[in-house]
C-alpha positions as CSV (number, residue, x, y, z in Angstrom):
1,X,0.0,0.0,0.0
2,X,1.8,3.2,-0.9
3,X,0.5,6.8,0.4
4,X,2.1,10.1,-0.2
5,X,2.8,12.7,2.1
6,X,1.5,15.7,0.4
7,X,1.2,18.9,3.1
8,X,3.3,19.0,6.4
9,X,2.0,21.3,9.1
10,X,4.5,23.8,9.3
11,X,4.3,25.6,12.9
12,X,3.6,22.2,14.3
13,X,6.3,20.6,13.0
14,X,8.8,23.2,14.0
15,X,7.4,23.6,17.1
16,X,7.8,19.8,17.8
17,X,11.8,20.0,16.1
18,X,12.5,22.8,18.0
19,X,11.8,20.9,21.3
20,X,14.1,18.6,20.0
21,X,16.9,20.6,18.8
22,X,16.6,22.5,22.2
23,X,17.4,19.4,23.7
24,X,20.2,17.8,21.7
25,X,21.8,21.6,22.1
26,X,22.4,20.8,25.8
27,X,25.1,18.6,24.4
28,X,27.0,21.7,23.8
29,X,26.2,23.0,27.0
30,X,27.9,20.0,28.7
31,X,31.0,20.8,26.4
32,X,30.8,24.6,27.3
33,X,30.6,24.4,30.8
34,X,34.4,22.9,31.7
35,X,35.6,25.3,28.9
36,X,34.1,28.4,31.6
37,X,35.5,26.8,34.4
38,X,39.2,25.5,33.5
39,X,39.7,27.1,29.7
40,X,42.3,31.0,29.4
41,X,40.5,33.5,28.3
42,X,39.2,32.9,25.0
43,X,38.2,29.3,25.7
44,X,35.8,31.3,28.6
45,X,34.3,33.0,25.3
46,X,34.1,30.4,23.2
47,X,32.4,28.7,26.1
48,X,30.3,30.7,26.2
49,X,28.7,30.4,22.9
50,X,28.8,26.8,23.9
51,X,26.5,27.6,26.8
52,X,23.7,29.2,24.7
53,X,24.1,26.6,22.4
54,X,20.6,25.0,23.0
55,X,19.1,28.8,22.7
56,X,20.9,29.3,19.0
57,X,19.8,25.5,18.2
58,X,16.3,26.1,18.7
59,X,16.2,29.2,17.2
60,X,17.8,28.1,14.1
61,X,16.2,24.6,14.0
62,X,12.8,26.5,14.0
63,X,14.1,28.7,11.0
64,X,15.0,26.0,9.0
65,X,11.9,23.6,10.0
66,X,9.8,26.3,9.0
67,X,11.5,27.5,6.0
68,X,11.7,23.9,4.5
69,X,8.5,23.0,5.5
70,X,6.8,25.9,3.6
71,X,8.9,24.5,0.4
72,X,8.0,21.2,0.8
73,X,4.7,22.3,0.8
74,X,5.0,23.6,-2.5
75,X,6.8,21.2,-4.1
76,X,4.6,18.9,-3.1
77,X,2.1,20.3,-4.9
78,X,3.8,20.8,-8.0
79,X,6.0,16.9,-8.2
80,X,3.7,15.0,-5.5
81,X,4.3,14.2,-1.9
82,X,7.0,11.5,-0.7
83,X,5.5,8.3,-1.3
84,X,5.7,5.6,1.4
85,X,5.2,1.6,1.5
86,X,3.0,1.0,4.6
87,X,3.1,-2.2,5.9
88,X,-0.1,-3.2,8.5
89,X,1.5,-5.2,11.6
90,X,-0.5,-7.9,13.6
């Protein structure tokens, strides 16, 4: 059985994505916060962009989300949505 994607809902799905981009960002954080504490003076700096580093994930992941979602959109329209094999499980 094959169905086709053929609209994404754009502020949902970046609202959802940038939940999860907020979340993988505290990876940086992690990274940032020894680079405060031990690092000279520019590894304090550079920490600290490390530290907002789930702030500038979301923010950006929501750009992009949105951005490419809105194309998708319209390319869909125009060449057809993804098509997908679905496969019922019992």
């Amino acid at each position: 059985m094959k169905n086709q994607i053929s609209h994404i809902s754009v502020l949902q799905s970046s609202k959802v994505l940038t939940a999860l981009y907020f979340i993988m960002g505290f990876i940086y954080t992690f990274i940032g916060i020894p680079m405060i504490v031990f690092g000279s003076h520019q590894m304090k700096v550079v920490g600290m962009f490390y530290l907002f580093g789930p702030v500038f994930m979301a923010v950006l992941g929501f750009l992009c989300v949105l951005i490419f979602g809105a194309l998708y959109n319209v390319l869909a329209k125009w060449l057809g949505g993804v098509e997908i094999d679905i496969t019922p499980v019992q």
